[in-house]
C-alpha positions as a Markdown table, in Angstrom:
| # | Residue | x | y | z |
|---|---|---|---|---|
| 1 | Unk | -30.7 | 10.4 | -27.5 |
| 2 | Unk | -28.1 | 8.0 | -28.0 |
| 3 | Unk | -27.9 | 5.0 | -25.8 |
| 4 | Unk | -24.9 | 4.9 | -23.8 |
| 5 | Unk | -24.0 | 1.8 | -25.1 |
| 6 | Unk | -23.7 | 3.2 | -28.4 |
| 7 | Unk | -19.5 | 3.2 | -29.2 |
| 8 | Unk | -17.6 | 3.9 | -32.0 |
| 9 | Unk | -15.0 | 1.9 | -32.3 |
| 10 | Unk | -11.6 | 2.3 | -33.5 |
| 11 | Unk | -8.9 | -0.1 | -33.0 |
| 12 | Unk | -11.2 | -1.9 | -30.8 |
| 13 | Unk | -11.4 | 1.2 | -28.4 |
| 14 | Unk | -14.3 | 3.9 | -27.7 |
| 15 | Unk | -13.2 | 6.2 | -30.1 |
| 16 | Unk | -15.4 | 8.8 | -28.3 |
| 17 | Unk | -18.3 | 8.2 | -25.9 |
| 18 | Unk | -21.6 | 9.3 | -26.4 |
| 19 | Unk | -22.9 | 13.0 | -25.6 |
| 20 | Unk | -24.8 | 11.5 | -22.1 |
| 21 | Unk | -22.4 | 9.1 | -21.1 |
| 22 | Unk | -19.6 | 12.3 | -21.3 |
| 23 | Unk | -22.3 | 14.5 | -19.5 |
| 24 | Unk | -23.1 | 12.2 | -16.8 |
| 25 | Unk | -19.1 | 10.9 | -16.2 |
| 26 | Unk | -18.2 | 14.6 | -16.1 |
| 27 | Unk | -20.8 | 15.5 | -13.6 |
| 28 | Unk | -20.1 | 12.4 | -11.4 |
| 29 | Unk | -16.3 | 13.4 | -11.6 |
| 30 | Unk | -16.9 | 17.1 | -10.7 |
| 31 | Unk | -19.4 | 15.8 | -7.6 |
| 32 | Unk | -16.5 | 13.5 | -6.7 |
| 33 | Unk | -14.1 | 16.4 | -6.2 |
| 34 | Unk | -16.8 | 18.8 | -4.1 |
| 35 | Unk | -17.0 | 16.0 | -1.6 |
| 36 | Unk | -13.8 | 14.8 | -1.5 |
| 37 | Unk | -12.4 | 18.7 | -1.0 |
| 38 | Unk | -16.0 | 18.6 | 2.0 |
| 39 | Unk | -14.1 | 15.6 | 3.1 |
| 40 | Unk | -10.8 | 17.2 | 3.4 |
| 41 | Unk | -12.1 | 20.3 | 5.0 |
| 42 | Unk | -13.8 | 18.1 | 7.7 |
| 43 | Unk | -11.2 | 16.0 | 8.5 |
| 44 | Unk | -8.6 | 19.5 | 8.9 |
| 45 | Unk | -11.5 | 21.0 | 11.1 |
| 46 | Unk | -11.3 | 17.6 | 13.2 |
| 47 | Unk | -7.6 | 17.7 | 13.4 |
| 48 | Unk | -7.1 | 21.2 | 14.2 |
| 49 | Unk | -10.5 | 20.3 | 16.9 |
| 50 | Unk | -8.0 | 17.7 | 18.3 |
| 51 | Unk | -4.7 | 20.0 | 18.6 |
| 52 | Unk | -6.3 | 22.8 | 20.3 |
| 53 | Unk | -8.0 | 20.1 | 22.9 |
| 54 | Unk | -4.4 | 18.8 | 23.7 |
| 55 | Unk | -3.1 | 21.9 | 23.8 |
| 56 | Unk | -5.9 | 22.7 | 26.6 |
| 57 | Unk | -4.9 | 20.0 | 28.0 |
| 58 | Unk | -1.1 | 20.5 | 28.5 |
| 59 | Unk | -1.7 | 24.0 | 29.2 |
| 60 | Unk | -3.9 | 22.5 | 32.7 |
| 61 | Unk | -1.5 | 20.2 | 33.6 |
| 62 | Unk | 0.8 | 23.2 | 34.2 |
């Protein structure tokens, strides 16, 4: 296994990265989107929570 450290340069950039480093940035980024999309869904669930307890609200005021 390479080390992750391991770059070859071209230009004075990572021409590529190493077969880990790839594997491991991909699965970070796809882990990233599952919890931000969990995150999203929450937060909906919370705000449609808080619309219908207003709307119970205004409806018992009348």
């Amino acid at each position: 296994m390479r080390a992750i450290k391991q770059l070859v340069r071209f230009q004075g950039r990572p021409a590529f990265l190493p077969v880990c480093e790839h594997r491991l940035r991909r699965s970070v980024e796809k882990l990233n989107a599952a919890l931000n999309a969990d995150f999203a869904a929450i937060l909906l669930q919370a705000f449609h929570a808080r619309i219908a307890a207003m709307e119970r609200e205004i409806r018992s005021d009348n």
